[in-house]
N, CA, C and O atoms as a GROMACS GRO file, in nm:
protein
  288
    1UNK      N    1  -1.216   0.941  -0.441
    1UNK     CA    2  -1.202   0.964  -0.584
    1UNK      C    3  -1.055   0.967  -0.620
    1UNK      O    4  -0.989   1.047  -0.554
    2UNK      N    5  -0.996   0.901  -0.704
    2UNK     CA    6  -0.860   0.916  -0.812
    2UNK      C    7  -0.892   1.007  -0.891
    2UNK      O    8  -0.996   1.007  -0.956
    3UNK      N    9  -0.772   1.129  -0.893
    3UNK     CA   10  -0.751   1.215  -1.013
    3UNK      C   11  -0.641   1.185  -1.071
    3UNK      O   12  -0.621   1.245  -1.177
    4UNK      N   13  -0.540   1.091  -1.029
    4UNK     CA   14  -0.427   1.045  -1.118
    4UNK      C   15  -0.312   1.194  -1.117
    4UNK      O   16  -0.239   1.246  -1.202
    5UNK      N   17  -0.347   1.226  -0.958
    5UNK     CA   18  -0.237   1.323  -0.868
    5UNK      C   19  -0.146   1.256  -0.774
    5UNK      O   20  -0.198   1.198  -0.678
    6UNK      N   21  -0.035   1.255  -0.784
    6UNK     CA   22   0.027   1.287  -0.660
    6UNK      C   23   0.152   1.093  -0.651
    6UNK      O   24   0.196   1.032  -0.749
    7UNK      N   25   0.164   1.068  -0.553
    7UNK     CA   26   0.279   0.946  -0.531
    7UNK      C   27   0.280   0.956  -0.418
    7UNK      O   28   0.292   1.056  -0.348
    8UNK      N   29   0.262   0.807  -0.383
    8UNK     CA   30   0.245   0.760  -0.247
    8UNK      C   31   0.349   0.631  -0.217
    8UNK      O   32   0.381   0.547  -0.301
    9UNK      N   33   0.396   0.637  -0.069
    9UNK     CA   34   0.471   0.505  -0.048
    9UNK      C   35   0.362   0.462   0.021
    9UNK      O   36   0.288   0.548   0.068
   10UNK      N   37   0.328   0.311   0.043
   10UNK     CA   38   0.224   0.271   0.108
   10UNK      C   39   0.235   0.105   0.069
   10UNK      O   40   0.232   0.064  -0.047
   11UNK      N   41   0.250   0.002   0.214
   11UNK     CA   42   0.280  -0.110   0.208
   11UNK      C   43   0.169  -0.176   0.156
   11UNK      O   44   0.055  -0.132   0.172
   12UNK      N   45   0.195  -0.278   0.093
   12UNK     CA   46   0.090  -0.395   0.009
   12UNK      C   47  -0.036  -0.392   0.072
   12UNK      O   48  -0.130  -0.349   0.004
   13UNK      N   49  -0.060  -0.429   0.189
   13UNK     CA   50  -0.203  -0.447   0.227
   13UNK      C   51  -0.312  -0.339   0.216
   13UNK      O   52  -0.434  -0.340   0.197
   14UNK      N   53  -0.228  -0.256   0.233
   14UNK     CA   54  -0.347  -0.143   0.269
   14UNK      C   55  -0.367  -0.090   0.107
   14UNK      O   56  -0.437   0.010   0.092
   15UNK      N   57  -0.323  -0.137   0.016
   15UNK     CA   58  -0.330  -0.084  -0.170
   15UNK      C   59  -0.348  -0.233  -0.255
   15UNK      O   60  -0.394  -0.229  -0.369
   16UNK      N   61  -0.321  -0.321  -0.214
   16UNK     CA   62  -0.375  -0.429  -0.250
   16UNK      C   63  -0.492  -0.454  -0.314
   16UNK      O   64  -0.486  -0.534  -0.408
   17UNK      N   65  -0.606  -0.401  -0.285
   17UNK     CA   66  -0.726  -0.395  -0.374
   17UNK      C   67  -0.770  -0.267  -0.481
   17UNK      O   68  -0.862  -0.271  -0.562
   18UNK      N   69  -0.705  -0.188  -0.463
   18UNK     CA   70  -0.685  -0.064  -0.572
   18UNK      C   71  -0.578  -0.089  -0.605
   18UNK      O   72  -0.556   0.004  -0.682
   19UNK      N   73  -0.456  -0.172  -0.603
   19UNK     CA   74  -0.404  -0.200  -0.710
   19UNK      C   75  -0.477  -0.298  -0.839
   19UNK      O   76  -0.507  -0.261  -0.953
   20UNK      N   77  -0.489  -0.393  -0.793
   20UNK     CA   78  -0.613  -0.496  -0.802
   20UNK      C   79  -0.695  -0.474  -0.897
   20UNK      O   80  -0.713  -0.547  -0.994
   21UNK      N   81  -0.776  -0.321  -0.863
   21UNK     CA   82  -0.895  -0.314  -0.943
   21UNK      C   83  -0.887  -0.173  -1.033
   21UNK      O   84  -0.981  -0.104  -1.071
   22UNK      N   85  -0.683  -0.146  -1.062
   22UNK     CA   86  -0.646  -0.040  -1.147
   22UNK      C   87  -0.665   0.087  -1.079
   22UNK      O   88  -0.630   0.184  -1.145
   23UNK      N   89  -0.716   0.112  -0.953
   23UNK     CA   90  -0.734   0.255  -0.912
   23UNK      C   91  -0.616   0.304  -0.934
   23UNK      O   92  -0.597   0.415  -0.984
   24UNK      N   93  -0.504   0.203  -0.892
   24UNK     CA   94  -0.326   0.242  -0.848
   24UNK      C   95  -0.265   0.150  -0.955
   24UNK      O   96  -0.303   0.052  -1.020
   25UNK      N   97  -0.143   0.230  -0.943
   25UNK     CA   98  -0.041   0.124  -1.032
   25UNK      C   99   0.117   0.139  -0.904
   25UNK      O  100   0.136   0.221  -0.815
   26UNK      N  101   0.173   0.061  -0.934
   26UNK     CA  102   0.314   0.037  -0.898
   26UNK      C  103   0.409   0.013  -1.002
   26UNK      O  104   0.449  -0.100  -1.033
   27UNK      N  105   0.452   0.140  -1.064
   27UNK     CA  106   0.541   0.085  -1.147
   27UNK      C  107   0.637   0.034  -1.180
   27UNK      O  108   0.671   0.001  -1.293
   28UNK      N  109   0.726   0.015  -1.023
   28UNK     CA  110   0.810  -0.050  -1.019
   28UNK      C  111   0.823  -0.105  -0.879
   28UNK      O  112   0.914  -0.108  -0.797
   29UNK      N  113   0.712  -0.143  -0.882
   29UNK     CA  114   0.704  -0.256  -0.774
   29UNK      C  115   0.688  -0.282  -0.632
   29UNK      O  116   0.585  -0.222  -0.598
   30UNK      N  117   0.729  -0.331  -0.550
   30UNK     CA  118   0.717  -0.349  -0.428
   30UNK      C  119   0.856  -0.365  -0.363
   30UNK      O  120   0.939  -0.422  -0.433
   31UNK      N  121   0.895  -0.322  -0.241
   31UNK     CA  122   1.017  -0.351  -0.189
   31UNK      C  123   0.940  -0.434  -0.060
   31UNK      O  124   0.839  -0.395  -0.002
   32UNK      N  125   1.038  -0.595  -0.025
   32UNK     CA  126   0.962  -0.636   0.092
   32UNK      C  127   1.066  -0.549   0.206
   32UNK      O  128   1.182  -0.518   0.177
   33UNK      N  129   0.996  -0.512   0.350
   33UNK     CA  130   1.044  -0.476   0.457
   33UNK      C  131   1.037  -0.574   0.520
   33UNK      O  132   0.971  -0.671   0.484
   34UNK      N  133   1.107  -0.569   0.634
   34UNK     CA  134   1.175  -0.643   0.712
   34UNK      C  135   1.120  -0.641   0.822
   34UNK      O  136   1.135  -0.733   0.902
   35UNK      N  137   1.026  -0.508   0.857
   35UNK     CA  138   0.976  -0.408   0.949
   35UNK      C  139   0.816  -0.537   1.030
   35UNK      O  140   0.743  -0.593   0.948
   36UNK      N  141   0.796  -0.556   1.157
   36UNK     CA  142   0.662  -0.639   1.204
   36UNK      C  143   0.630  -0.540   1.254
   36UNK      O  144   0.683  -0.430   1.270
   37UNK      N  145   0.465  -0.618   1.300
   37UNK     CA  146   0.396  -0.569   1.421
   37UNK      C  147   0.423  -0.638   1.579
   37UNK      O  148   0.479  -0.746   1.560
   38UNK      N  149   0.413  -0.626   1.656
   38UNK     CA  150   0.405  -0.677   1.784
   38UNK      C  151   0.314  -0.598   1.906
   38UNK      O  152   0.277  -0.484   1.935
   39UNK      N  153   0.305  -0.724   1.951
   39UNK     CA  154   0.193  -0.684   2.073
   39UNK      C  155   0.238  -0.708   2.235
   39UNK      O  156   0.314  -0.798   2.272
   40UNK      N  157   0.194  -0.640   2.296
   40UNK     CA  158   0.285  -0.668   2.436
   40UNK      C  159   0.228  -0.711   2.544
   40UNK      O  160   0.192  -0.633   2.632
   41UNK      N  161   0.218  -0.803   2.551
   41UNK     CA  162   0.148  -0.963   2.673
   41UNK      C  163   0.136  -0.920   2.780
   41UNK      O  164   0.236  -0.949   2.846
   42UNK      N  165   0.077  -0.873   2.827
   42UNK     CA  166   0.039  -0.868   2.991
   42UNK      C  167   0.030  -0.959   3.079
   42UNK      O  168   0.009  -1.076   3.046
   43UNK      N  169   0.045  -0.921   3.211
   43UNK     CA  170   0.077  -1.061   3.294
   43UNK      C  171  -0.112  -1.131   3.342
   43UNK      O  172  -0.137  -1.242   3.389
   44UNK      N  173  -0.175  -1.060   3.321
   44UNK     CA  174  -0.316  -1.143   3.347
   44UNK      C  175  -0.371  -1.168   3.209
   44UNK      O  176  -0.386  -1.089   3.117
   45UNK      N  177  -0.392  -1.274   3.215
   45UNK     CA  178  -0.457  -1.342   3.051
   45UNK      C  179  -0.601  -1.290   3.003
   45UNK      O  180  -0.695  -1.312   3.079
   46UNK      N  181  -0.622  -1.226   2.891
   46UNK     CA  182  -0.765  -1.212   2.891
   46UNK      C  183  -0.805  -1.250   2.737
   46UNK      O  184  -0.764  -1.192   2.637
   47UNK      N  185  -0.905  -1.375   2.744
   47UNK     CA  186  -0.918  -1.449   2.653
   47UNK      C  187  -0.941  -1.357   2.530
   47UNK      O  188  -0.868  -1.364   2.432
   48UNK      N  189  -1.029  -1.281   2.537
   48UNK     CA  190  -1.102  -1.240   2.414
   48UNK      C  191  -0.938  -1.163   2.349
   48UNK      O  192  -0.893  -1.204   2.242
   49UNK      N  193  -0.875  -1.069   2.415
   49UNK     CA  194  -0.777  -1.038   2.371
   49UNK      C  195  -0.689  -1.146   2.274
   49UNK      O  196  -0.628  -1.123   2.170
   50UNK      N  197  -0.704  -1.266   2.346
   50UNK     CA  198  -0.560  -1.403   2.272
   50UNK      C  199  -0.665  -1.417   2.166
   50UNK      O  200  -0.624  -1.449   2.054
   51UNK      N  201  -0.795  -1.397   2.181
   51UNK     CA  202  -0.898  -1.490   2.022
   51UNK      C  203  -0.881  -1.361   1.926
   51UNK      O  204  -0.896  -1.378   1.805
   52UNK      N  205  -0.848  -1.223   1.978
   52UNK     CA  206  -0.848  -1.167   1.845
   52UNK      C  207  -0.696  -1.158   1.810
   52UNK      O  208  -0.675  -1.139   1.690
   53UNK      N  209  -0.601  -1.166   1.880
   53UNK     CA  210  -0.471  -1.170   1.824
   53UNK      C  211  -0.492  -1.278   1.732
   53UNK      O  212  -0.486  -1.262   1.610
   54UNK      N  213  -0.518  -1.396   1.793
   54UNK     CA  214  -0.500  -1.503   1.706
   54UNK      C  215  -0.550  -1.511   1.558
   54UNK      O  216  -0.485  -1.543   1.459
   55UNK      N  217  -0.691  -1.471   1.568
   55UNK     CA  218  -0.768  -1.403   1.446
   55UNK      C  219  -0.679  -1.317   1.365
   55UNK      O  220  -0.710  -1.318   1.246
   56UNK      N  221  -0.577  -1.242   1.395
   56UNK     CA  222  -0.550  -1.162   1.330
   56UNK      C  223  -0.456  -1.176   1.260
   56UNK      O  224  -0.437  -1.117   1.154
   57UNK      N  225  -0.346  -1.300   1.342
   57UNK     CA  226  -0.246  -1.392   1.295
   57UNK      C  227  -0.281  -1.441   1.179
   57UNK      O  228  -0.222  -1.432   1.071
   58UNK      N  229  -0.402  -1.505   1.211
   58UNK     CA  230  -0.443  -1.574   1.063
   58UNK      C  231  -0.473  -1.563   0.956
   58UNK      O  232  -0.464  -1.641   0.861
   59UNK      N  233  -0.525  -1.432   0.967
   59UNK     CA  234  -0.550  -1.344   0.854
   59UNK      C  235  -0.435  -1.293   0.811
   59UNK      O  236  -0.400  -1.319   0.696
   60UNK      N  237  -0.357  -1.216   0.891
   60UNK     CA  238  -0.229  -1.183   0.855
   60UNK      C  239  -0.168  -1.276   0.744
   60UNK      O  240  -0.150  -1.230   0.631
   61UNK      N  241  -0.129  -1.426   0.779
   61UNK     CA  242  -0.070  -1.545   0.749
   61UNK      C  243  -0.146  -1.524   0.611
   61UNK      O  244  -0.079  -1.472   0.521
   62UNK      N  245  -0.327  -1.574   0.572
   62UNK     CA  246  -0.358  -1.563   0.442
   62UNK      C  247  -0.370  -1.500   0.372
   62UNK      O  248  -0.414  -1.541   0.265
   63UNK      N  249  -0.341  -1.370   0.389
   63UNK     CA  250  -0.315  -1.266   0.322
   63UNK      C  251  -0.207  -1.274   0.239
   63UNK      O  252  -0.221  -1.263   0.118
   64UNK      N  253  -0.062  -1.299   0.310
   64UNK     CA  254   0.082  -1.340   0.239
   64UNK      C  255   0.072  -1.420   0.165
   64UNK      O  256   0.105  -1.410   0.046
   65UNK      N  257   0.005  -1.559   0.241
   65UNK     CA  258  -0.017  -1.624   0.152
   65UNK      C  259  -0.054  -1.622   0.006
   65UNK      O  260   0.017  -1.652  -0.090
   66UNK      N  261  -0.212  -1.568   0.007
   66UNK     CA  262  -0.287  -1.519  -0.094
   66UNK      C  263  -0.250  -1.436  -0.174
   66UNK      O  264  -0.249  -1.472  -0.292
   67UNK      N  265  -0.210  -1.306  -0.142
   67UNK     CA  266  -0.194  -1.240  -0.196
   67UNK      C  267  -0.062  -1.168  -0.203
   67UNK      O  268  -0.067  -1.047  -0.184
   68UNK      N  269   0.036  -1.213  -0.223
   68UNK     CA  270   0.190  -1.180  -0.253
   68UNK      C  271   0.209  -1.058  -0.283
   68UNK      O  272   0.107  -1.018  -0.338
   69UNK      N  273   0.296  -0.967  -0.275
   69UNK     CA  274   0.329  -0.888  -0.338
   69UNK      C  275   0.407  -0.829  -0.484
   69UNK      O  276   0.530  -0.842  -0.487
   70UNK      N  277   0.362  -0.789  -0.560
   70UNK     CA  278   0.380  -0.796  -0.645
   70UNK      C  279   0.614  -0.751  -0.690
   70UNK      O  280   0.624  -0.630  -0.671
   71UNK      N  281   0.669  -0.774  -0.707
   71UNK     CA  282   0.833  -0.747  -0.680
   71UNK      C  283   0.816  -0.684  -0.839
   71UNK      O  284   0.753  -0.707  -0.942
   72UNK      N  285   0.936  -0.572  -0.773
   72UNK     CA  286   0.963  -0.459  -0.874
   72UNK      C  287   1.074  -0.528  -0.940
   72UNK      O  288   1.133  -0.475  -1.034
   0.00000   0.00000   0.00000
Protein backbone atom coordinates (compact mmCIF):
# COMPACT_ATOMS: atom_id res chain seq x y z
CA UNK A 1 0.00 0.00 0.00
CA UNK A 2 1.17 3.90 -0.78
CA UNK A 3 0.37 6.44 1.87
CA UNK A 4 2.34 9.15 0.08
CA UNK A 5 5.06 8.83 3.25
CA UNK A 6 8.44 8.96 3.27
CA UNK A 7 11.57 9.26 0.15
CA UNK A 8 13.36 6.71 -1.24
CA UNK A 9 16.65 6.41 -3.40
CA UNK A 10 16.05 3.38 -5.50
CA UNK A 11 17.56 2.56 -9.10
CA UNK A 12 15.17 2.50 -12.25
CA UNK A 13 14.42 -1.10 -12.47
CA UNK A 14 13.24 -2.02 -9.43
CA UNK A 15 10.48 1.44 -9.54
CA UNK A 16 10.02 1.37 -13.08
CA UNK A 17 6.53 0.04 -13.00
CA UNK A 18 5.19 2.16 -10.04
CA UNK A 19 6.58 4.89 -11.55
CA UNK A 20 4.75 3.88 -14.66
CA UNK A 21 1.50 3.30 -13.13
CA UNK A 22 1.76 6.75 -10.71
CA UNK A 23 2.26 4.74 -7.44
CA UNK A 24 5.77 6.91 -7.40
CA UNK A 25 6.89 10.02 -8.81
CA UNK A 26 10.54 11.23 -9.40
CA UNK A 27 10.60 14.64 -9.28
CA UNK A 28 13.62 15.29 -10.36
CA UNK A 29 14.63 12.53 -12.03
CA UNK A 30 17.06 9.92 -12.39
CA UNK A 31 20.87 10.09 -11.98
CA UNK A 32 22.59 7.31 -14.35
CA UNK A 33 25.37 5.28 -12.18
CA UNK A 34 28.20 4.05 -13.40
CA UNK A 35 27.94 1.24 -10.74
CA UNK A 36 27.47 -2.98 -12.67
CA UNK A 37 26.77 -6.27 -11.67
CA UNK A 38 29.29 -9.05 -12.16
CA UNK A 39 29.56 -12.61 -11.80
CA UNK A 40 32.57 -14.71 -11.05
CA UNK A 41 33.40 -17.71 -13.61
CA UNK A 42 34.50 -20.69 -12.19
CA UNK A 43 36.97 -22.92 -13.60
CA UNK A 44 34.42 -25.98 -14.39
CA UNK A 45 31.69 -24.90 -16.85
CA UNK A 46 28.17 -25.57 -15.88
CA UNK A 47 25.76 -25.05 -18.62
CA UNK A 48 22.60 -24.23 -16.96
CA UNK A 49 24.54 -21.56 -14.99
CA UNK A 50 25.97 -19.80 -18.71
CA UNK A 51 21.90 -20.23 -20.02
CA UNK A 52 20.77 -18.23 -17.10
CA UNK A 53 23.49 -15.61 -17.11
CA UNK A 54 22.90 -15.28 -20.59
CA UNK A 55 19.09 -14.98 -20.06
CA UNK A 56 19.72 -12.41 -17.82
CA UNK A 57 22.06 -10.43 -20.10
CA UNK A 58 19.29 -10.17 -22.30
CA UNK A 59 16.87 -9.05 -20.38
CA UNK A 60 19.11 -6.79 -18.74
CA UNK A 61 20.06 -5.35 -22.46
CA UNK A 62 15.93 -4.95 -23.17
CA UNK A 63 15.14 -3.45 -20.42
CA UNK A 64 17.69 -0.31 -21.22
CA UNK A 65 16.71 -0.61 -24.18
CA UNK A 66 12.97 -0.42 -23.58
CA UNK A 67 12.69 1.26 -20.97
CA UNK A 68 15.16 4.26 -20.40
CA UNK A 69 15.32 6.12 -17.64
CA UNK A 70 13.64 8.86 -17.21
CA UNK A 71 16.78 12.13 -16.70
CA UNK A 72 16.19 14.75 -14.15
Amino acid sequence: MVSELGASVAPWPLVADDIRAGRLVAPWGFVKSDKRYVCLKRQRRNRKAARFLAWLREEAETFERECPAPRG
